[in-house]
C-alpha positions in Angstrom: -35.4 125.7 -230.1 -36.4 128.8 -231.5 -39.3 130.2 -227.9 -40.9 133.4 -228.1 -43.8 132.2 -230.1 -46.0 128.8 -228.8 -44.6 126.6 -225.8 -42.1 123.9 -227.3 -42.2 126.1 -230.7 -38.9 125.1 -232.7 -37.6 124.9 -236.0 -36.3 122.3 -238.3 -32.2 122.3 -239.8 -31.2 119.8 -242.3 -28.4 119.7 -243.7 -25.8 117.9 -245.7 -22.7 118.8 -247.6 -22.1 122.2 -246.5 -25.4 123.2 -246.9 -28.0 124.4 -244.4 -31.9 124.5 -245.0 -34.0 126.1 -241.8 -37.6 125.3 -241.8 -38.7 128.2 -239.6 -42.3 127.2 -238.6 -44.2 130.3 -237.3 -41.0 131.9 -235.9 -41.2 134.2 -239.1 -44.2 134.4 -240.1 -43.9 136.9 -243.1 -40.6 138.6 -245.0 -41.9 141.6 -244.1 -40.8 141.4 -240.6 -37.3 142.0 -242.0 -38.2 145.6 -242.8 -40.8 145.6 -239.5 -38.9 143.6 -237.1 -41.2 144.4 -233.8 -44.0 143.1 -236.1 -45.4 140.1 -233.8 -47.5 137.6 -234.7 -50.8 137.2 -232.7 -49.5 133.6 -231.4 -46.4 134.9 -229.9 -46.8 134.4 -225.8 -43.1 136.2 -225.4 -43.3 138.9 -227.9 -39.8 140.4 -226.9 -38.4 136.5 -227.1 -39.8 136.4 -230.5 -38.1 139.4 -231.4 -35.1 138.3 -230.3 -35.3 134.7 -232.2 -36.1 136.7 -235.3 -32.7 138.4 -234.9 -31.0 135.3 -234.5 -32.7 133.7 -237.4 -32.3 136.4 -239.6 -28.8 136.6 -238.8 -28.5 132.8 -239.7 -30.2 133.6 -243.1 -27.8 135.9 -244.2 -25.2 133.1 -245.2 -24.9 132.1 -248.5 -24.8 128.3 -247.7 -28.2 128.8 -245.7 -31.9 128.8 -246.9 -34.8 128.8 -245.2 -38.7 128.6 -245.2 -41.7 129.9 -243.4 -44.6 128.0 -243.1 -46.8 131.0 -244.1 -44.5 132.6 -246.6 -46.1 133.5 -249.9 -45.7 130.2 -252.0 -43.6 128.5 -249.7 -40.2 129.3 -251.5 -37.3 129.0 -250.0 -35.3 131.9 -250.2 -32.3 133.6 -247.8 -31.7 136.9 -246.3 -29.9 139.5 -248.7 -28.0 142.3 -246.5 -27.2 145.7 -248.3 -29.3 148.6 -247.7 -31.2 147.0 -244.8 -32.3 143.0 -245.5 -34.7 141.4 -248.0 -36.1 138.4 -248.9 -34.7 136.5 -252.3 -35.9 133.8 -253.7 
């Protein structure tokens, strides 16, 4: 369950040998709420919820063995979270 967003909003793991891929929905709408994480999406009824999933989700897309896609991203790649100075996106 990943609330915050729409009632009943969640998003989608699969997963086999090891490996995780996390089909966000509209949790994270855009990679650029890594660098703007109180960035909120129009459709998110709990904004501070959203936030909060965000973090977690982010958090989760840090590991190597985890991917994950945005249903809005640009192109629909999957990509992970790449931590450093602050995160970004890579594809």
């Amino acid at each position: 369950m990943t609330p915050g967003h729409t009632p009943g909003h969640l998003c989608v793991v699969v997963s086999s040998a090891g490996r995780r891929a996390l089909l966000l929905g509209d949790a994270i709408v855009c990679p650029v709420q890594l660098d703007e994480p109180t960035w909120r999406s129009i459709g998110d009824v709990d904004p501070e919820l959203a936030q909060q999933v965000r973090e977690r989700l982010f958090r989760e897309l840090e590991d190597a063995t985890t991917l994950g896609a945005g249903a809005h991203f640009p192109e629909l790649q999957f990509g992970r979270v790449i931590t450093g100075q602050g995160r970004r996106w890579f594809t």
